[in-house]
DSSP file (Angstrom, degrees, kcal/mol; ACC not computed):
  #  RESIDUE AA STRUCTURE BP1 BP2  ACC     N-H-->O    O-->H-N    N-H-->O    O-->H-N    TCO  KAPPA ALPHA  PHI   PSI    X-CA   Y-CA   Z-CA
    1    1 A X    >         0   0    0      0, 0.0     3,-0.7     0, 0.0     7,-0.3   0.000 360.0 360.0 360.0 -50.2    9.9   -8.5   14.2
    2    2 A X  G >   +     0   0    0      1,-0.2     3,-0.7     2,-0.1   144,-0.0   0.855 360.0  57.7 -56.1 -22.0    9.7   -5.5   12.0
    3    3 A X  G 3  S+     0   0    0      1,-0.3    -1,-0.2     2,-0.1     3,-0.1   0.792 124.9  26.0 -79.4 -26.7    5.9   -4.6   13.5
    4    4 A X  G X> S+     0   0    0     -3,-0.7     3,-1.4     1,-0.1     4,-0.5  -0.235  71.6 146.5-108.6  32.0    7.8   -4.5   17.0
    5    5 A X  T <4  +     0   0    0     -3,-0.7     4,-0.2     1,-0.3    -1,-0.1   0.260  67.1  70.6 -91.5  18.8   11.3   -3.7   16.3
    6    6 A X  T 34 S+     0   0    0      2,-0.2    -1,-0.3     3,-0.1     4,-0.2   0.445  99.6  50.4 -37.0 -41.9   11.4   -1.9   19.7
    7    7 A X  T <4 S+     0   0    0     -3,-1.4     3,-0.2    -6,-0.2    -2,-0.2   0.972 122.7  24.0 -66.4 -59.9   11.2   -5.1   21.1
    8    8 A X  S  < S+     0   0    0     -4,-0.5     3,-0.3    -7,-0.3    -2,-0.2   0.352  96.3  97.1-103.9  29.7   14.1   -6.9   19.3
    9    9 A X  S    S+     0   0    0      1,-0.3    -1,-0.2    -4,-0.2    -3,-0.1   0.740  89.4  46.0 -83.4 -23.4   16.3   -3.5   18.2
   10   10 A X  S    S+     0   0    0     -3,-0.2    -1,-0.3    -4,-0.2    -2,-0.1   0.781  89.9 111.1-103.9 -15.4   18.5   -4.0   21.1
   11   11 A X        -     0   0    0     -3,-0.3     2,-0.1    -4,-0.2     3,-0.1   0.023  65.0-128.0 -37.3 160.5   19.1   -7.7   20.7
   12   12 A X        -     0   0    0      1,-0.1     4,-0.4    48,-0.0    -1,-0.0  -0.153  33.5-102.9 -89.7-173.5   22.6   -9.2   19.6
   13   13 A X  S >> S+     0   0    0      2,-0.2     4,-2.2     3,-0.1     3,-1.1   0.884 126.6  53.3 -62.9 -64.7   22.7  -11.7   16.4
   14   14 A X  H 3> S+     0   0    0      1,-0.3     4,-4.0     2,-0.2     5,-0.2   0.891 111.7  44.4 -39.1 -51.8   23.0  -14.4   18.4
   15   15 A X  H 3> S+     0   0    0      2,-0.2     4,-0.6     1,-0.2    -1,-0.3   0.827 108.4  56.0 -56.1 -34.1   19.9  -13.2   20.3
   16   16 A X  H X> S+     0   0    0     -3,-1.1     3,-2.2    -4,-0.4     4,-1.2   0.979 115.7  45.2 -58.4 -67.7   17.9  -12.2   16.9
   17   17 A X  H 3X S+     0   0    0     -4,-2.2     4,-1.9     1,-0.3     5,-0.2   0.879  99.4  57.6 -46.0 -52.1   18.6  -16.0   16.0
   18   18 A X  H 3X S+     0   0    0     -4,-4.0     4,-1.8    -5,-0.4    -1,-0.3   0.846 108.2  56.2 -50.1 -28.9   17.8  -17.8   19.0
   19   19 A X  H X< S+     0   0    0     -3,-2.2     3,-1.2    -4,-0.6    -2,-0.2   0.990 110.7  41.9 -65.8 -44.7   14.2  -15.8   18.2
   20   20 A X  H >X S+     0   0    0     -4,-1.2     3,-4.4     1,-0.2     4,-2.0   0.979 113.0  56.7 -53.7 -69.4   13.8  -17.4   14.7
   21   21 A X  H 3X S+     0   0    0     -4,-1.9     4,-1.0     1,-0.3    -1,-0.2   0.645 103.8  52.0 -13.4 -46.1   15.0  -20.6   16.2
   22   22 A X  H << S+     0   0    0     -4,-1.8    -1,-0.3    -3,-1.2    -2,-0.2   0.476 113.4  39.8 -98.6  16.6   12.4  -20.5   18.5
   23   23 A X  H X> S+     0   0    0     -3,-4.4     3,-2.8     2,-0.1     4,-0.9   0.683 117.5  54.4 -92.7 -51.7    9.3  -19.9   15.7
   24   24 A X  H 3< S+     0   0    0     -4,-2.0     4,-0.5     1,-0.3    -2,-0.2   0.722 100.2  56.1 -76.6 -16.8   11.2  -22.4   13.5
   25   25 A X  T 3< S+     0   0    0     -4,-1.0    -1,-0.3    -5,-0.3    -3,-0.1   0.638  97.1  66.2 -84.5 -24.5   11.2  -25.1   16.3
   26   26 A X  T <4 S+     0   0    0     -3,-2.8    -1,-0.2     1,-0.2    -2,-0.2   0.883 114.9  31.3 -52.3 -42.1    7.3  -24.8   16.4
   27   27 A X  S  < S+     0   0    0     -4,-0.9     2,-0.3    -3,-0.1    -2,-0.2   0.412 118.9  52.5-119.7   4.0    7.4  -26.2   13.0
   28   28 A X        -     0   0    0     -4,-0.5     3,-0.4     1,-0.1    -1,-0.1  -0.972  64.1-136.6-157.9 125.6   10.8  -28.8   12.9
   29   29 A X  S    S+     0   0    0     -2,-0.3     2,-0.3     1,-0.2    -1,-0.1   0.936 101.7  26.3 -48.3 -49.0   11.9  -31.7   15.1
   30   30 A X        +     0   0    0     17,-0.2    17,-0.7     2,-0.0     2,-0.5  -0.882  64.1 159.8-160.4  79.6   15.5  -30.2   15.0
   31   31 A X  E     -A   46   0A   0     -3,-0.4    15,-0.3    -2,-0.3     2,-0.2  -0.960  24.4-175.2 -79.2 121.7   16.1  -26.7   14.4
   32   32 A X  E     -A   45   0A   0     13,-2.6    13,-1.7    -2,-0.5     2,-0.4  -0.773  22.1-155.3-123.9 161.8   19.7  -25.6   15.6
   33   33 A X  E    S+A   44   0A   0     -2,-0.2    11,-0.3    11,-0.2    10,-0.2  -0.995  82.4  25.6-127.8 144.8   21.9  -22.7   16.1
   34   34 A X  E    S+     0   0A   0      9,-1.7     9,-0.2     8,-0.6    10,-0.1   0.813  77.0 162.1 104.0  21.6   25.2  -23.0   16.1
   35   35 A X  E     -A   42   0A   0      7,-2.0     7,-2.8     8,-0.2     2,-0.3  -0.423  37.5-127.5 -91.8 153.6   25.7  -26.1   14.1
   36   36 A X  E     +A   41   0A   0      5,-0.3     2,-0.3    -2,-0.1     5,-0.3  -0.723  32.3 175.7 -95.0 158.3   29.1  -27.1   12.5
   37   37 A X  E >   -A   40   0A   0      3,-4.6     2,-5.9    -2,-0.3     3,-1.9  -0.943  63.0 -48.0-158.6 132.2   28.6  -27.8    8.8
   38   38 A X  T 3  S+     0   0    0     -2,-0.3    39,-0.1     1,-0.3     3,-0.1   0.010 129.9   1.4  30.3 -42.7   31.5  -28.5    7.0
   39   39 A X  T 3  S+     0   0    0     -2,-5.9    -1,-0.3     1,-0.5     2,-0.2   0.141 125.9   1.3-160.7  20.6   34.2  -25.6    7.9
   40   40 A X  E <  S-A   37   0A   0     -3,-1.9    -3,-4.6    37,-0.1     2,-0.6  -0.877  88.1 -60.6 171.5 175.3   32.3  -23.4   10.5
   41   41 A X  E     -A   36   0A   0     -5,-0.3     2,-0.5    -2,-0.2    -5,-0.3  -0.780  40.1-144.0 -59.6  98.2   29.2  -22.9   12.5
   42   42 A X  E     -A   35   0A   0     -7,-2.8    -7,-2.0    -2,-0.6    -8,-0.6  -0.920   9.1-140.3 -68.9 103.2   25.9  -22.3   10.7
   43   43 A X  E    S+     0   0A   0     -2,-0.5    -9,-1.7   -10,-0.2     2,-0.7   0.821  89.2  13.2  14.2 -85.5   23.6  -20.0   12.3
   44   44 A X  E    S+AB  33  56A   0     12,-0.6    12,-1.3   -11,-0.3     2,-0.4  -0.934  72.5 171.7-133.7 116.6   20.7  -21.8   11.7
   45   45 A X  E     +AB  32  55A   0    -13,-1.7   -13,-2.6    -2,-0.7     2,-0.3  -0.950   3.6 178.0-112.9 134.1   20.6  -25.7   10.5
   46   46 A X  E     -AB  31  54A   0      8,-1.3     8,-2.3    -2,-0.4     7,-1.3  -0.869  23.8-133.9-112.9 165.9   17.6  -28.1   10.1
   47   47 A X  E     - B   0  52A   0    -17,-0.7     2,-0.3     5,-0.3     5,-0.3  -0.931  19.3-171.8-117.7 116.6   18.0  -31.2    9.0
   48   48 A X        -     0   0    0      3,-2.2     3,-0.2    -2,-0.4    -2,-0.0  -0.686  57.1 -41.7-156.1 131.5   16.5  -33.4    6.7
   49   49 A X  S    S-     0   0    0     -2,-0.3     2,-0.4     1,-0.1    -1,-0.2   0.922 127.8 -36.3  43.8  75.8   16.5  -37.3    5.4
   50   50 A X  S    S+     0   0    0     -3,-0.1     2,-0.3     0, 0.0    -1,-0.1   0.283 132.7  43.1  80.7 -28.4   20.5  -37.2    5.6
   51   51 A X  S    S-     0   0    0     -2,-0.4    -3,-2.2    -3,-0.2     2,-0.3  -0.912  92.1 -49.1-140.1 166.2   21.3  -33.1    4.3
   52   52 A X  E     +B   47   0A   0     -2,-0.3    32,-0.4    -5,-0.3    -5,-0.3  -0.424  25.8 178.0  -1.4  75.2   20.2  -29.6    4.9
   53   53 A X  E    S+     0   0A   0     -7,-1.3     2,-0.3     1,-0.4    -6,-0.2   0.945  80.0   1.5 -57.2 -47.6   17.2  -28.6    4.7
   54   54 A X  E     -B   46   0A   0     -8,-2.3    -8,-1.3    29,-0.0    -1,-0.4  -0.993  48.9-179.0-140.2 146.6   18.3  -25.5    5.6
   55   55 A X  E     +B   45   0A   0     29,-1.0     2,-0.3    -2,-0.3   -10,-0.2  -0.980  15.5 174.4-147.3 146.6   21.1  -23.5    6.3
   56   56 A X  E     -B   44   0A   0    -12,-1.3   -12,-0.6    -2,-0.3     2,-0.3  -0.795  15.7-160.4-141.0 171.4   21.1  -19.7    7.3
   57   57 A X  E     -c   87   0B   0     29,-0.6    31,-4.0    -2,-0.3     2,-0.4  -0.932  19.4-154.0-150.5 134.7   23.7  -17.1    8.5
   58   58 A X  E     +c   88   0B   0     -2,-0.3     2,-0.5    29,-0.2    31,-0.2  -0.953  15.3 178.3-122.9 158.2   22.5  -14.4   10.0
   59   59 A X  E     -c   89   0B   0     29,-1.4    31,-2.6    -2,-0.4     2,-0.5  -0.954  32.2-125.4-151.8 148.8   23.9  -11.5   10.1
   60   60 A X  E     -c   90   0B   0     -2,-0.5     2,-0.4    29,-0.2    31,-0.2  -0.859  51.4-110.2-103.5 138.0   23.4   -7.6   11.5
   61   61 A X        +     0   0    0     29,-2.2    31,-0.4    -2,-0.5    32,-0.2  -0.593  55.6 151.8 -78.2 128.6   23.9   -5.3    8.3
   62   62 A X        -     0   0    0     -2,-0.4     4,-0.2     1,-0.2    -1,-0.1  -0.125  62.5 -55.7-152.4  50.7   27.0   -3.3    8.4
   63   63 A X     >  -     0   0    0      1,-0.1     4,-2.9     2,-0.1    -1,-0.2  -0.007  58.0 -64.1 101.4 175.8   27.5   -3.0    4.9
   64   64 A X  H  > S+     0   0    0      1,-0.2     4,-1.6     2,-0.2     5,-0.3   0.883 121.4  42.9 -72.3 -26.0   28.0   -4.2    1.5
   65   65 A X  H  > S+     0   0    0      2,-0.2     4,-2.3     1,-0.2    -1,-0.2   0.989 115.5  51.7 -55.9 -56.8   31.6   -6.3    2.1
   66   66 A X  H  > S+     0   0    0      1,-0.3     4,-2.2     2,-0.3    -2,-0.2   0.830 112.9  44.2 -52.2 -48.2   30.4   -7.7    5.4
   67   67 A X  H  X S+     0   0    0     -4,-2.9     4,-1.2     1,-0.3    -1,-0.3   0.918 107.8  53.2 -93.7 -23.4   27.5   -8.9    3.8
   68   68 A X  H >X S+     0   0    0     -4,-1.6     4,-2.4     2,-0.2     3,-0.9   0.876 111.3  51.5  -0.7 -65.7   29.2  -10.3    0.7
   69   69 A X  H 3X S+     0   0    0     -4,-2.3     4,-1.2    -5,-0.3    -2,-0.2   0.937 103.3  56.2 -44.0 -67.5   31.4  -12.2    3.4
   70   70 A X  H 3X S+     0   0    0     -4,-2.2     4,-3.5     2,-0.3    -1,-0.2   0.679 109.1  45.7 -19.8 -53.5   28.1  -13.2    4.8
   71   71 A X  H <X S+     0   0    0     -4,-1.2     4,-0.8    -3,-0.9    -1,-0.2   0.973 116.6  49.9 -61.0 -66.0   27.2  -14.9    0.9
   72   72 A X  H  X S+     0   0    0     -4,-2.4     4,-1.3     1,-0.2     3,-0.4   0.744 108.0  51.8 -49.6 -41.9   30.5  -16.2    1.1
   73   73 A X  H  X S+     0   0    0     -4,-1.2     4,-1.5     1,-0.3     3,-0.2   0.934 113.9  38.3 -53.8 -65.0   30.2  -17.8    4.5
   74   74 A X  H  < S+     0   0    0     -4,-3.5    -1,-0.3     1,-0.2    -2,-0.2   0.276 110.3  60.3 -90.7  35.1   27.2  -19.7    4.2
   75   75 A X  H  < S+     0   0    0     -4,-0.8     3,-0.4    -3,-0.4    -1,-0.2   0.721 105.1  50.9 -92.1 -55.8   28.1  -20.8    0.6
   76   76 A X  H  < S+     0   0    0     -4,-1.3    -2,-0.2     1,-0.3    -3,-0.1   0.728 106.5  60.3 -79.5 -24.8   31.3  -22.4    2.1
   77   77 A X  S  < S+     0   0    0     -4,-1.5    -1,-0.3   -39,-0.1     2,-0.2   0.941  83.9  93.1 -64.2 -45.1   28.9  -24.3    4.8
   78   78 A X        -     0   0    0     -3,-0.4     7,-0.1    -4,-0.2   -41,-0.0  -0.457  67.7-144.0 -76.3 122.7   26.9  -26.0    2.4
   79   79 A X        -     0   0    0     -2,-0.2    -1,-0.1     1,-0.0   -28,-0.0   0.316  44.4 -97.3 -55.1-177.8   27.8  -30.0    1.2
   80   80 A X  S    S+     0   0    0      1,-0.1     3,-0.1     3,-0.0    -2,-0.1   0.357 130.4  63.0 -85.3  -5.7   27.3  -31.1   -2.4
   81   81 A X  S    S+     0   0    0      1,-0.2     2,-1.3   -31,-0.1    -1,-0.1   0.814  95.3  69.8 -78.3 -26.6   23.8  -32.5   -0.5
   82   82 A X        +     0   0    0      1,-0.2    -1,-0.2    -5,-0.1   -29,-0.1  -0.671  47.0 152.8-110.5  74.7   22.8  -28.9    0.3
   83   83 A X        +     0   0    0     -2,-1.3    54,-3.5    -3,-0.1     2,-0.3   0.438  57.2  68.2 -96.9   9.8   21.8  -26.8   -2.4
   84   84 A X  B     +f  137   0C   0    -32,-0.4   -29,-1.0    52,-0.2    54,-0.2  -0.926  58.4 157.8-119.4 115.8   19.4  -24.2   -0.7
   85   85 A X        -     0   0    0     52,-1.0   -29,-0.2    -2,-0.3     2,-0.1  -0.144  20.4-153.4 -99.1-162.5   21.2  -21.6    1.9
   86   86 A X        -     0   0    0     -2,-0.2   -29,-0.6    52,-0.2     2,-0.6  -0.632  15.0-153.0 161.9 134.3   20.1  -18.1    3.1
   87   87 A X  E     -cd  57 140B   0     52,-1.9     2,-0.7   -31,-0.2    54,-0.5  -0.890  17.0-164.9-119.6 121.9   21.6  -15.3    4.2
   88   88 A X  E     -cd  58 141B   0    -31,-4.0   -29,-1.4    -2,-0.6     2,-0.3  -0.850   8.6-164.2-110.3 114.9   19.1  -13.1    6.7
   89   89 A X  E     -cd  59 142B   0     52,-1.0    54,-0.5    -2,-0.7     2,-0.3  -0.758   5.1-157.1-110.2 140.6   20.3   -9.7    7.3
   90   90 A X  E     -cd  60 143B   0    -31,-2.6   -29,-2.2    -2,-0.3     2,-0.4  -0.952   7.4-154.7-131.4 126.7   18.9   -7.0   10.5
   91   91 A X  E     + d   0 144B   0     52,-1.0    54,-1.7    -2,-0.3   -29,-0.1  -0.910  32.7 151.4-102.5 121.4   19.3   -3.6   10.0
   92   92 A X  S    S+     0   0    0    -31,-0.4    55,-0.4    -2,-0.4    -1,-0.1   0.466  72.2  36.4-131.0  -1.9   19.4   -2.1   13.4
   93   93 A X  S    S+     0   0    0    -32,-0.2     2,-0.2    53,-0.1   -31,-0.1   0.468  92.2  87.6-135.9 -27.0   21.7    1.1   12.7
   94   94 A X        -     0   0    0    -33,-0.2     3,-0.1     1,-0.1    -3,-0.0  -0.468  53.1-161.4 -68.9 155.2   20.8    2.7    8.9
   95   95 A X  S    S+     0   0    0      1,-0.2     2,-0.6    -2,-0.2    -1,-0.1   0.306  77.5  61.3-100.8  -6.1   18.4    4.7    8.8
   96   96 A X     >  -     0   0    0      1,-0.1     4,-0.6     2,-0.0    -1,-0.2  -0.961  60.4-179.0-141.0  97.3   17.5    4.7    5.4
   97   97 A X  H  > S+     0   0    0     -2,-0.6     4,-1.3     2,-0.2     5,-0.2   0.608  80.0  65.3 -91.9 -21.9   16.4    0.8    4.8
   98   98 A X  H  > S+     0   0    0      2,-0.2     4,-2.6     1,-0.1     5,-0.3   0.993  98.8  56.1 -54.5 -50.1   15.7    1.4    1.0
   99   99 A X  H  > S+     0   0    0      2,-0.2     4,-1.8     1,-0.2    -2,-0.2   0.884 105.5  49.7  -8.3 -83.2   19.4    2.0    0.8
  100  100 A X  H  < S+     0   0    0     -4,-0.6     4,-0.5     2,-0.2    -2,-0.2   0.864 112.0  52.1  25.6-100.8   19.9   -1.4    2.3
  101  101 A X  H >X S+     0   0    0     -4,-1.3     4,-1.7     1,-0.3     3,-0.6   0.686 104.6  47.2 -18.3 -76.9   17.6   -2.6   -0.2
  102  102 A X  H 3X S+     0   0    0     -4,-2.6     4,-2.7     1,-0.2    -1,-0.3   0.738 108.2  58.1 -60.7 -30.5   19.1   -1.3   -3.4
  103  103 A X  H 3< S+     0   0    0     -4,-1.8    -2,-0.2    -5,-0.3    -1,-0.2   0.783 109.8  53.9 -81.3  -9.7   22.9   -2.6   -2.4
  104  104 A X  H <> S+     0   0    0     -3,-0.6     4,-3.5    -4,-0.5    -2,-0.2   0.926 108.3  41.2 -83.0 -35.9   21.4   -5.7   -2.2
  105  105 A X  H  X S+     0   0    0     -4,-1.7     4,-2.7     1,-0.2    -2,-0.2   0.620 105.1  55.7 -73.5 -14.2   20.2   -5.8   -4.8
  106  106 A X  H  < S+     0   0    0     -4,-2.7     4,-0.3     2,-0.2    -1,-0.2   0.370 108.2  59.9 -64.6  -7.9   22.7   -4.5   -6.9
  107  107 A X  H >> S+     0   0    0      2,-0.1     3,-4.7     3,-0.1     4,-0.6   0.852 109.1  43.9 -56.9 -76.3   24.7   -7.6   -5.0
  108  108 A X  H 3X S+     0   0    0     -4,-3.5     4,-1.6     1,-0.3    -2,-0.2   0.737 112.7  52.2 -35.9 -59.8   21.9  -10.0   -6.7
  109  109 A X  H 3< S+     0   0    0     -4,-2.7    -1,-0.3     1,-0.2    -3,-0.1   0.881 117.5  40.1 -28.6 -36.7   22.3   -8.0  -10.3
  110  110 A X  H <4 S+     0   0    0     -3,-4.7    -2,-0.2    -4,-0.3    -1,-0.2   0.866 127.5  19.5-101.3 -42.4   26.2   -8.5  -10.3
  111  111 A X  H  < S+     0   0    0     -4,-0.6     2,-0.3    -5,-0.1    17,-0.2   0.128 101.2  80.4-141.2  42.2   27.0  -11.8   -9.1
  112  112 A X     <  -     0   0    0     -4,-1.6    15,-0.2    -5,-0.2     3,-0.1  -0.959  66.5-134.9-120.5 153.0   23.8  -14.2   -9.4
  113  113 A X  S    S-     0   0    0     13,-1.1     2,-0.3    -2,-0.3    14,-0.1   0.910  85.0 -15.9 -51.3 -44.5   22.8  -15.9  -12.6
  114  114 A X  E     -G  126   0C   0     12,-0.8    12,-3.8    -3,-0.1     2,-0.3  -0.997  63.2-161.5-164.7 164.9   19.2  -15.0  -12.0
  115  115 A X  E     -G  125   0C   0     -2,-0.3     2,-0.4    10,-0.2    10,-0.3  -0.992  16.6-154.4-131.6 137.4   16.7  -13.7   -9.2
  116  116 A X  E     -G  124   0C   0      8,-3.0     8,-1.8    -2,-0.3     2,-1.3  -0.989  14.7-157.7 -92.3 121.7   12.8  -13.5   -8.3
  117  117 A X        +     0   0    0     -2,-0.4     6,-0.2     6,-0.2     8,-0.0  -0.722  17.1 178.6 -88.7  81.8   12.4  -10.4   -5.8
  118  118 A X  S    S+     0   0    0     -2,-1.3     2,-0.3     4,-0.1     5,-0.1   0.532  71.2   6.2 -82.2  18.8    9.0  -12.0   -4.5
  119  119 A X  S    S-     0   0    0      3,-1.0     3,-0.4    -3,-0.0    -3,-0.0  -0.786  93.0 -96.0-170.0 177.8    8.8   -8.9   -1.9
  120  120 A X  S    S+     0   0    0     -2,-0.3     3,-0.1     1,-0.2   -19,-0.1   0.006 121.9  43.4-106.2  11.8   10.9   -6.0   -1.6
  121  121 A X  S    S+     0   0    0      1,-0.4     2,-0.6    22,-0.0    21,-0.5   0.408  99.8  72.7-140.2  10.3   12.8   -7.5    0.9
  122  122 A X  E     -E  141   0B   0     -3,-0.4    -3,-1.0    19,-0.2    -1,-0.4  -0.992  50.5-172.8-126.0 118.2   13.4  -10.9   -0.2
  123  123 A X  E     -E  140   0B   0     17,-1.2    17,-1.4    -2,-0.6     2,-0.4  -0.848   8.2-161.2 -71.6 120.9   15.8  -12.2   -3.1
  124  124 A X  E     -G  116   0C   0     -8,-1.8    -8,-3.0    -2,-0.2     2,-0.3  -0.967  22.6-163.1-124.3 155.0   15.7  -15.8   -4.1
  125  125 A X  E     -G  115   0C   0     13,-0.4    13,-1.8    -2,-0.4     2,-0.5  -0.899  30.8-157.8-145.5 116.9   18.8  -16.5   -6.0
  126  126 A X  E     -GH 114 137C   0    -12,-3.8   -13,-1.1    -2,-0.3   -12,-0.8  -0.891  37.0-179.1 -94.0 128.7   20.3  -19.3   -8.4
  127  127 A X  E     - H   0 136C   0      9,-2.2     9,-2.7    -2,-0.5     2,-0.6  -0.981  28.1-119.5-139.6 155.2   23.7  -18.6   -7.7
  128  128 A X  E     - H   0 135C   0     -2,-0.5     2,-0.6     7,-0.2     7,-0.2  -0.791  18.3-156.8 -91.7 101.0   26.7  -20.4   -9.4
  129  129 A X  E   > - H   0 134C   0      5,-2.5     5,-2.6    -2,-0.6    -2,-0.0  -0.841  10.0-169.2 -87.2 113.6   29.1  -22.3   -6.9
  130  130 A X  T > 5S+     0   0    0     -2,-0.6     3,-1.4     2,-0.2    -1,-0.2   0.871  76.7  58.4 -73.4 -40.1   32.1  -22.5   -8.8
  131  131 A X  T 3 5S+     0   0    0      1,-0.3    -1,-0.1    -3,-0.1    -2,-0.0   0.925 118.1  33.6 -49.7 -56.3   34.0  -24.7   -6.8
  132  132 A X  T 3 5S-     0   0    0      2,-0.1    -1,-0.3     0, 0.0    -2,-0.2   0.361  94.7-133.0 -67.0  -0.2   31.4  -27.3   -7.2
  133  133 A X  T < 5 +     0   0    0     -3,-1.4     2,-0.3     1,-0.2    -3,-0.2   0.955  68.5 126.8  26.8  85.5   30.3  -26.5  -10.6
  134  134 A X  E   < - H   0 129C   0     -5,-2.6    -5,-2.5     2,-0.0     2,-0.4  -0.993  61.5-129.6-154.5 145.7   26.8  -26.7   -9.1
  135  135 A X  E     - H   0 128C   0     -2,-0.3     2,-0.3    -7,-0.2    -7,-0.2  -0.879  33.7-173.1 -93.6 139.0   23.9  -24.1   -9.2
  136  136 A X  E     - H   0 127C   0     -9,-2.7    -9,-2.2    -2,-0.4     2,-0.4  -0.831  29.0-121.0-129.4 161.7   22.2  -23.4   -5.5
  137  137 A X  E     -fH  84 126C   0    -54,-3.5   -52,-1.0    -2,-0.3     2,-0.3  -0.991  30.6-176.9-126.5 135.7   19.7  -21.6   -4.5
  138  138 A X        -     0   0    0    -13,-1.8     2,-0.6    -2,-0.4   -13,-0.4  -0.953   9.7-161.1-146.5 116.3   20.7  -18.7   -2.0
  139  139 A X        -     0   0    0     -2,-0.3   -52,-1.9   -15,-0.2     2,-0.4  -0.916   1.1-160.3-112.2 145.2   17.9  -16.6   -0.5
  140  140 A X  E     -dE  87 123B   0    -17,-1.4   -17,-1.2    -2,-0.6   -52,-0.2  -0.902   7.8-176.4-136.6  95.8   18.4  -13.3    1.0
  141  141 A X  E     -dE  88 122B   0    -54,-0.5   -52,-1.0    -2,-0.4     2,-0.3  -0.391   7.5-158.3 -87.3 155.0   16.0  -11.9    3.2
  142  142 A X  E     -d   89   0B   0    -21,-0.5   -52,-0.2   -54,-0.2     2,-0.2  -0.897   7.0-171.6-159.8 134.8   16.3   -7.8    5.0
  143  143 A X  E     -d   90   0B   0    -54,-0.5   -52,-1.0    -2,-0.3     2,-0.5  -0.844  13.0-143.7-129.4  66.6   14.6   -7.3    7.7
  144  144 A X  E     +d   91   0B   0    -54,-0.2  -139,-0.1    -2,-0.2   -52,-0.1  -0.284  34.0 152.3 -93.1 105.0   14.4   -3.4    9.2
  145  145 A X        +     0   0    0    -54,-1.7     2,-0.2    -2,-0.5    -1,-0.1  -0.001  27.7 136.3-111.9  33.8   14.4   -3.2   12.9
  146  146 A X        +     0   0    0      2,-0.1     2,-0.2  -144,-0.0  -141,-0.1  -0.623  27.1 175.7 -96.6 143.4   15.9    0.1   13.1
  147  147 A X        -     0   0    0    -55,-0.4     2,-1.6    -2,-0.2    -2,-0.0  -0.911  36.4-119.8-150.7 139.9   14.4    2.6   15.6
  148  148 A X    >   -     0   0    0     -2,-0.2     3,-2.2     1,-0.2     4,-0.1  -0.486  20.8-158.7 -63.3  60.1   15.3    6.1   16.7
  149  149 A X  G >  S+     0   0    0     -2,-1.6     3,-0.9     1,-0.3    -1,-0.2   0.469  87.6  71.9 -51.9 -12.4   15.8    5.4   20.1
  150  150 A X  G 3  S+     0   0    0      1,-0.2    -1,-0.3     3,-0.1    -2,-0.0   0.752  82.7  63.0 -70.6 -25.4   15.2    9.0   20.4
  151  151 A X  G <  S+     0   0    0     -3,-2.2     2,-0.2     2,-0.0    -1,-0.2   0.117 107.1  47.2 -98.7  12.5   11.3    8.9   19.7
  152  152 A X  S <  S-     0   0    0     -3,-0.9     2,-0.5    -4,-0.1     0, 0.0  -0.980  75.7-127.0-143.8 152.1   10.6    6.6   23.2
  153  153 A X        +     0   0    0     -2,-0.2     3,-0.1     1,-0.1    -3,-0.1  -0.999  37.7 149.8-114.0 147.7   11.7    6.7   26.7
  154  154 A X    >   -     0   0    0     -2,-0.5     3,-1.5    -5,-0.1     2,-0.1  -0.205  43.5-146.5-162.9 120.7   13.1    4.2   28.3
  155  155 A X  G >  S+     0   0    0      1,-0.3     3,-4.0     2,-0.2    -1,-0.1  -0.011  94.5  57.6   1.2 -67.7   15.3    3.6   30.7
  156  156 A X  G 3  S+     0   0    0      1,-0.4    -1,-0.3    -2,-0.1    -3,-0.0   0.664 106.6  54.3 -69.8 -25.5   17.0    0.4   29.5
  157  157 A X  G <  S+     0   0    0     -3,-1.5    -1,-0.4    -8,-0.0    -2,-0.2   0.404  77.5 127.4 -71.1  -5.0   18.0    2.1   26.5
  158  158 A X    <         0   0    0     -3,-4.0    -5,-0.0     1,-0.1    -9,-0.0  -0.482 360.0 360.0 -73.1 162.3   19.7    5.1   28.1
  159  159 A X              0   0    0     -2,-0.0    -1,-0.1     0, 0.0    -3,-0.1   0.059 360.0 360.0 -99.0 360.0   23.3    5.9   26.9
């Protein structure tokens, strides 16, 4: 998506998901979006032997509360069966995705036990669910689709 983000820049969330959804469905009987899990709608569910394989939230970055909310969201989705989330953030409006980058990672510094940054845009995260007194593992992916709508013409994009 980031090698084309001319392509998906003008997408919604919903629309951004439905794309993963339709990779992830290549590779899974039962990828969903939209799924209820416990107290809301999960972005992105599959399912497997009885729990979670996965659960995602996606989310369009508009800043460090939102995406905190975002943590919070799909934390609150997840059973005592379901101990690996993700929260997958598209940046479509900074300009400065290093920015981004560093507030996320100053999240991960501040309120995970511990992290591997195995790329510069990916966190995975042991993070402490108090309510459960349970450790999870919470991966946090950024994603840069931002483009300067200024530097192409076309039409569909005019203002």
């Amino acid at each position: 998506m980031e090698k084309t983000a001319r392509t998906y820049f003008a997408n919604t969330e919903e629309e951004l998901r439905d794309h993963l959804l339709a990779a992830l469905n290549t590779h899974y009987e039962a990828a969903t979006g939209e799924t209820f899990r416990k107290i809301g709608k999960t972005d992105i569910h599959i399912e497997f032997e009885n729990k979670a394989a996965f659960i995602g939230e996606c989310k369009i970055w508009r800043g460090e509360h939102l995406f905190q909310g975002a943590v919070q969201q799909v934390i609150n989705y997840s059973t005592w069966r379901d101990l690996k989330v993700s929260v997958i953030i598209f940046n479509k409006e900074n300009q400065s995705f290093p920015a981004i980058l560093s507030k996320i990672k100053s999240w991960a510094d501040a309120n995970t036990i511990s992290y591997v940054q195995s790329q510069t845009n990916i966190w995975k995260c042991k993070y402490h669910r108090q309510d459960m007194n349970v450790d999870i593992q919470l991966t946090v992916l950024a994603f840069d689709l931002y483009v300067d709508k200024s530097k192409f013409n076309d039409i569909r994009y005019k203002n």
